[in-house]
C-alpha positions in Angstrom: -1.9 18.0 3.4 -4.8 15.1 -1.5 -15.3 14.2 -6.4 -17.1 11.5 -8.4 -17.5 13.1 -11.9 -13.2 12.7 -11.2 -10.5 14.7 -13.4 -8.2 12.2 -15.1 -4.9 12.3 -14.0 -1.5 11.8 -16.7 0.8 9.8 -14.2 4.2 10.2 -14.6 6.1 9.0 -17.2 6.8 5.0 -18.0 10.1 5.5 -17.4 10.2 7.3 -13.8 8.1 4.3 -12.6 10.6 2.1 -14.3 13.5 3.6 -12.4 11.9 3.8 -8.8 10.8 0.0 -9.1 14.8 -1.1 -11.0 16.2 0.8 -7.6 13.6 -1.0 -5.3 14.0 -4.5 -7.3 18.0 -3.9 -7.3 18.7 -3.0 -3.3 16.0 -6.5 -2.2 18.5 -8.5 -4.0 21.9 -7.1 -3.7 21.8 -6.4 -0.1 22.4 -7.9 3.4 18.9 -8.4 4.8 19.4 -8.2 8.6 16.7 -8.0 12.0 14.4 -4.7 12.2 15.5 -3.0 15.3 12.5 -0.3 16.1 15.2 2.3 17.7 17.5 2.8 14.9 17.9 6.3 13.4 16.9 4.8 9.5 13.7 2.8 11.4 11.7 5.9 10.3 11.1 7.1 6.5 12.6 10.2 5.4 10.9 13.7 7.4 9.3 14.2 4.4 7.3 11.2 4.1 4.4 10.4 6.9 2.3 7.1 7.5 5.7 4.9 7.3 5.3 2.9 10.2 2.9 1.2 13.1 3.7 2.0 16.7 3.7 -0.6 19.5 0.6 -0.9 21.6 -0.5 2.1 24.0 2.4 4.4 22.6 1.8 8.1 22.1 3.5 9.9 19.4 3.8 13.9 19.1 5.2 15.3 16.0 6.1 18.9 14.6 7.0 19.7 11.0 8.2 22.2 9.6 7.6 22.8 5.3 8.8 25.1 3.3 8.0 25.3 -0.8 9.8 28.1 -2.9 8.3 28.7 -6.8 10.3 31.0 -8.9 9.4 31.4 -12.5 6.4 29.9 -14.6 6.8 26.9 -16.6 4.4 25.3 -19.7 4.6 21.6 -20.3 8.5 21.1 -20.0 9.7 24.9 -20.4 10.0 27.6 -18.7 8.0 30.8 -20.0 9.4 34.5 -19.7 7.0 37.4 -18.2 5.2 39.2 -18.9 2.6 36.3 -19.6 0.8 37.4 -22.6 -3.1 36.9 -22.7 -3.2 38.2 -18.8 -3.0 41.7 -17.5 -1.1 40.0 -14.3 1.9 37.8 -14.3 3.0 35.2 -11.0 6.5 36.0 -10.0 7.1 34.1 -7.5 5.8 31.9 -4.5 6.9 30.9 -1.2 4.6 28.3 1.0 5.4 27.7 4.6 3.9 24.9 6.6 3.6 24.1 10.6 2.2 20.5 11.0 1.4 19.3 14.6 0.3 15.7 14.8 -0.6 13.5 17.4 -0.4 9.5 17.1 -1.7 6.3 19.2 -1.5 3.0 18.7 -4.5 0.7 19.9 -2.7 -2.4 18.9 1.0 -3.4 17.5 -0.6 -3.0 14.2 -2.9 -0.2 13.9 -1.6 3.4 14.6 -4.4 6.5 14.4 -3.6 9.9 14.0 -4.6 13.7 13.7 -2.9 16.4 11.5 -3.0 19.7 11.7 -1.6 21.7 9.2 -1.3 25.9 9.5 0.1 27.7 6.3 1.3 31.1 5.6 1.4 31.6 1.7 2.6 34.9 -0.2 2.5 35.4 -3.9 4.9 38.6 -5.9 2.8 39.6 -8.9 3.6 41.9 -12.1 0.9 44.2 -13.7 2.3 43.7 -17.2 0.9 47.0 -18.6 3.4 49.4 -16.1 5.5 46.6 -15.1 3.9 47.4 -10.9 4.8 44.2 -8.4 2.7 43.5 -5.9 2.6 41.0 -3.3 -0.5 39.3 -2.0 -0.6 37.0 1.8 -2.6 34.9 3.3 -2.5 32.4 6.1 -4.3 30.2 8.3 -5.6 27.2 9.2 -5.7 24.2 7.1 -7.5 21.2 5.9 -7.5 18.8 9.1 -6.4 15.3 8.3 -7.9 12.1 10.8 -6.2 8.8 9.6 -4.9 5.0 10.2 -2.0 2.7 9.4 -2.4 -0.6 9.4 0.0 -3.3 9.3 -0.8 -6.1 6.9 2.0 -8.3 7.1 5.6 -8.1 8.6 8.4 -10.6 8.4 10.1 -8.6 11.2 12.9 -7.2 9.1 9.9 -6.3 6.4 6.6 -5.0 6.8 3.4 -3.7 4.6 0.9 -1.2 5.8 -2.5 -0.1 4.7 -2.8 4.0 4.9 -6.2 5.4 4.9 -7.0 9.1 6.1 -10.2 11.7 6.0 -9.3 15.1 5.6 -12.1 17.6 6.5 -12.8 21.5 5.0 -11.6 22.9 8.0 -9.2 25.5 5.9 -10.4 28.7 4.5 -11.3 28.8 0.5 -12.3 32.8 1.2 -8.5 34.6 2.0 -8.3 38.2 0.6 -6.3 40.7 -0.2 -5.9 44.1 -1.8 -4.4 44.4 -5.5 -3.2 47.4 -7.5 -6.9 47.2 -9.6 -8.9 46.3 -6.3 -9.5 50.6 -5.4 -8.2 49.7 -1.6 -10.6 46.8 -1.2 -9.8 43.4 -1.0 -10.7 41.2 -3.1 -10.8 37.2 -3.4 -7.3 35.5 -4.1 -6.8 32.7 -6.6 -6.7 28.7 -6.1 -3.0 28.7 -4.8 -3.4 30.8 -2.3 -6.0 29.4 -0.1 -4.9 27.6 2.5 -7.8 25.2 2.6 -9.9 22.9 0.2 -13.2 23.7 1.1 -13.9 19.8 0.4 -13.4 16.2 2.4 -11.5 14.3 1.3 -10.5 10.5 1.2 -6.8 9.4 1.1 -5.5 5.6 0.8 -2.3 4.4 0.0 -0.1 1.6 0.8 3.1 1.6 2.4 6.2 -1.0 2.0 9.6 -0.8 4.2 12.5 -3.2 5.2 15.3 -3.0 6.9 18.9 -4.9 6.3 22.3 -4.5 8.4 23.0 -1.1 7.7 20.1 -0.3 4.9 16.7 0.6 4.8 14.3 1.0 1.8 10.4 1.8 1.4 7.8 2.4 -1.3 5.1 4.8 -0.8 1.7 5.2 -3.0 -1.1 7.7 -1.9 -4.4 8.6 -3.7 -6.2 12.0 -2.8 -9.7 11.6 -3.5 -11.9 15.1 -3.0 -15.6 14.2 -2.8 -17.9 17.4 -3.1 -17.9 20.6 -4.5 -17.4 23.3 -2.2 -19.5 26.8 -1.6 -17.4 28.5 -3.8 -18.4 26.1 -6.7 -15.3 23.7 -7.7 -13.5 20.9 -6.5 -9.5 20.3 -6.6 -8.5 17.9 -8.4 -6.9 14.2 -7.9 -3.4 13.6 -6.3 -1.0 10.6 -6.6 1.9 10.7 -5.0 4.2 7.7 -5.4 8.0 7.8 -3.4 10.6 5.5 -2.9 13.5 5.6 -0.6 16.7 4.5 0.7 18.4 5.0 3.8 21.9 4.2 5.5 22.6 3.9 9.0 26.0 5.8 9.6 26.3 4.9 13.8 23.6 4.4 16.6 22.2 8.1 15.9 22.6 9.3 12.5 21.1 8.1 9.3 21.3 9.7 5.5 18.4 8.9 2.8 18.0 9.2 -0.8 14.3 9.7 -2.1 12.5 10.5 -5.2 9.1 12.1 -4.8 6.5 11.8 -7.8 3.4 14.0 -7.6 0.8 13.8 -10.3 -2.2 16.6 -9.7 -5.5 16.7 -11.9 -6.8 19.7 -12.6 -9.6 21.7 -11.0 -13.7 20.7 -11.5 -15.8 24.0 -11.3 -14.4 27.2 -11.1 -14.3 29.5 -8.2 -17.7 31.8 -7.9 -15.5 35.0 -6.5 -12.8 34.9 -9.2 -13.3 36.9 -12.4 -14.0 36.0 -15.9 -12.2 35.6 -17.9 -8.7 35.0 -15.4 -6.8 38.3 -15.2 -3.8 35.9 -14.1 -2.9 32.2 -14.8 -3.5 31.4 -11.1 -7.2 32.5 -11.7 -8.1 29.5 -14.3 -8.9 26.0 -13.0 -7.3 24.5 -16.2 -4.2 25.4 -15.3 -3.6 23.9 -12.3 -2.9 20.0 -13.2 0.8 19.1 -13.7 3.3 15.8 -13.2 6.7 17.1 -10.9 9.4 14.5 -9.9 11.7 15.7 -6.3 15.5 14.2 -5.9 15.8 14.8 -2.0 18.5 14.2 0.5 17.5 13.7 4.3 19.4 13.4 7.7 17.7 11.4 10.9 19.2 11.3 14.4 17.8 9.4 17.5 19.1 11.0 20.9 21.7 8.7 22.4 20.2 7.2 25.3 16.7 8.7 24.4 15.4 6.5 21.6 11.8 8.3 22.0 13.1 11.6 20.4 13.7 12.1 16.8 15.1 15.1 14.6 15.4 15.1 11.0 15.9 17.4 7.9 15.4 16.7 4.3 16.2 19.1 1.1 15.5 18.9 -2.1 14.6 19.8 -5.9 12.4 18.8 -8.5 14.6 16.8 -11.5 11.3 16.7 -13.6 8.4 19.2 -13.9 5.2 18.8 -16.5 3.3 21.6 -16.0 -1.0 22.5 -17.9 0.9 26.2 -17.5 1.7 28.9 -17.7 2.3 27.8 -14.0 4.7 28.6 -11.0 7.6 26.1 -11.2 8.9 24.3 -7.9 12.5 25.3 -7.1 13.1 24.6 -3.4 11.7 21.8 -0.9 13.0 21.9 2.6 11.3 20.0 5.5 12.3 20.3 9.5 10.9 18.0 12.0 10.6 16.2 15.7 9.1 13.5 17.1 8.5 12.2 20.4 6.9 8.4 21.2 5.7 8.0 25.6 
């Protein structure tokens, strides 16, 4: 994509933020520091991570990203739990999310860059009736929460620089998808937190960003905070996001770079409960105290500038979560993949 009586949120572990700031402490000392060159293939952040950088004055950026998330199995705390779930009459299989993000960027000035995202998901679900063992699959898609934002650069050294990230995301994504279920009679009835594509809530999102570049090396640290404000029609709000990363990248020739990143997302559980859903939940994905969780991602990532085109950009990154701490039963995170381009006029 991310509320004043706010959910508190367990960050991750002592000793995952130990490790990402020993790897950030131990590559500023031990290597080369060298100039920042704007066109090289490791000038940009990992695919997977956005607000990294400030473009120069009057320059238009158009992106497209690609996401895909795949969820096999349900976890509790630190384990994973076997179906059929017991306390529900329906256990979550399985999960696969698919996101296509089109952004647009301009840059007023050399050091403030604005922006628009606009995310459209398709989401499908594989479910269990655990009384006659029936699977059944529920879908939905559509648009998703619009996102209006800024980065601002606060200092630069010109191999170094730190930005100030600030977006507004709006409750332009449907909190209403249906579907038809085995116990709906043929009529279709409302789907649970997971699979709405939308928030039904603004939300405010800061976060600051820190890069630099050496000879052949790049490295960043990235913090943002989601912030939902309101309670929506259907009568709950989502709960707080952090999501820290930190990154390094090498430059293998004038096209090609390879980065290393660890991802941690921290996620609060839901305020409210949803109007439309039953009571008590008939399926884990039903209850709003089941949604909060800490997961850490090890992904690998490939960028490549066109030769003789240094406006167009294509990168990949892959990965898997090392780390998941789940308020379950829950879906567990198997499978990250993101595809993207970008073009700067």
């Amino acid at each position: 994509m991310f509320i004043f009586h706010t959910q508190r949120i367990t960050l991750p572990d002592a000793r995952l933020l130990a490790l990402m700031s020993g790897i950030t402490l131990f590559f500023n000392s031990a290597l080369i520091q060298a100039e920042h060159v704007h066109a090289r293939p490791d000038a940009h952040a990992p695919i997977g991570v956005m607000g990294d950088h400030v473009m120069n004055r009057s320059e238009i950026m158009i992106e497209y990203r690609y996401m895909s998330m795949t969820m096999d199995g349900n976890r509790a705390g630190t384990d994973r739990v076997p179906v059929p779930l017991p306390g529900y009459m329906v256990s979550p299989l399985s999960m696969d999310m698919q996101m296509h993000m089109l952004g647009i960027m301009y840059a007023p000035t050399d050091r403030l860059t604005l922006s628009v995202m606009t995310p459209v998901l398709s989401l499908s679900m594989d479910h269990r009736v655990n009384m006659n063992n029936t699977e059944f699959t529920a879908e939905a898609s559509g648009l998703g929460d619009i996102s209006v934002g800024a980065v601002y650069q606060v200092h630069s050294t010109g191999n170094s620089s730190l930005l100030l990230n600030f977006a507004i995301s709006g409750p332009t994504g449907s909190i209403d998808e249906k579907d038809v279920t085995p116990a709906s009679a043929g009529q279709a009835v409302q789907l649970p937190y997971p699979m709405q594509p939308g928030s039904g809530s603004h939300a405010l999102i800061p976060g600051l960003t820190w890069t630099r570049q050496y000879d052949n090396w790049s490295l960043g640290v990235q913090g943002l905070y989601t912030h939902y404000l309101e309670t929506n029609d259907n009568g709950y709000r989502l709960g707080d996001r952090l999501n820290t990363s930190v990154w390094l990248a090498r430059k293998l020739d004038h096209s090609f770079s390879m980065s290393a990143r660890l991802n941690a997302l921290d996620r609060g559980n839901i305020d409210g409960s949803d109007k439309n859903l039953p009571e008590p939940p008939v399926v884990p994905t039903q209850d709003p105290k089941l949604r909060a969780g800490t997961r850490v991602d090890a992904l690998l990532g490939l960028n490549y500038v066109a030769h003789g085109l240094n406006a167009l950009r294509l990168a990949a990154e892959v990965g898997a979560p090392v780390y998941q701490n789940l308020d379950g039963p829950q879906l567990e995170t198997d499978l990250l993949f993101t595809l993207g381009a970008q073009y700067t006029f």
